[in-house]
C-alpha positions as CSV (number, residue, x, y, z in Angstrom):
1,X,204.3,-30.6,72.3
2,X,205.7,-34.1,72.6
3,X,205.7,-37.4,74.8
4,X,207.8,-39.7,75.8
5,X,207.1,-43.2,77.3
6,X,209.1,-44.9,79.9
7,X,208.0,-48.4,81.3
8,X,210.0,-50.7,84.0
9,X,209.0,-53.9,86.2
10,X,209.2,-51.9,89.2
11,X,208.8,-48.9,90.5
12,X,212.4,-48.5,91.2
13,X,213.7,-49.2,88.2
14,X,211.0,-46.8,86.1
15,X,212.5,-43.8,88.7
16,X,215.9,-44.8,87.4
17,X,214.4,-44.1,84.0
18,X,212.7,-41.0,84.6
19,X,215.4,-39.5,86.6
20,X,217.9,-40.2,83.5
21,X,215.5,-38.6,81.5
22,X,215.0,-35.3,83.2
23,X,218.8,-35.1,83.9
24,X,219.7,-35.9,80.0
25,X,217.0,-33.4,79.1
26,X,217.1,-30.2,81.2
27,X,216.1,-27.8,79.0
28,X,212.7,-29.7,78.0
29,X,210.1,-28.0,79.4
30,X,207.8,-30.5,81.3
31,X,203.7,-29.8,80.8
32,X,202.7,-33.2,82.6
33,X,203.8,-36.5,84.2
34,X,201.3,-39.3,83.6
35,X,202.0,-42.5,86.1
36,X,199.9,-46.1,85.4
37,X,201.0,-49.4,86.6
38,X,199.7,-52.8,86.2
39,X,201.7,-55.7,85.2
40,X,204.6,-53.1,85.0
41,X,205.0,-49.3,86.2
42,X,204.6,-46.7,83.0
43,X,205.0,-42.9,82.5
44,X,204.0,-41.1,79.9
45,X,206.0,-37.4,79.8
46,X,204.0,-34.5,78.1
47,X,206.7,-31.4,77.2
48,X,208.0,-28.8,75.2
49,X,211.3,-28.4,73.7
């Protein structure tokens, strides 16, 4: 199991992130999507390879 950790100042730009992600890594397995956001917008991604 591994994670990765995307962050952005908004919420736009972190999809932008995530969606580069998950296309540049289709054959990851994804366990889990973890959102937070405070000062900025985070995502922590739980998968498999």
């Amino acid at each position: 199991m591994k994670v990765k950790t995307l962050s952005a100042m908004t919420e736009k730009g972190l999809e932008k992130k995530v969606n580069a992600f998950l296309d540049q890594n289709h054959q990851l397995e994804i366990l889990d999507i973890k959102f937070s956001n405070g000062s900025s917008y985070a995502v922590l991604v739980i998968y498999r390879e």
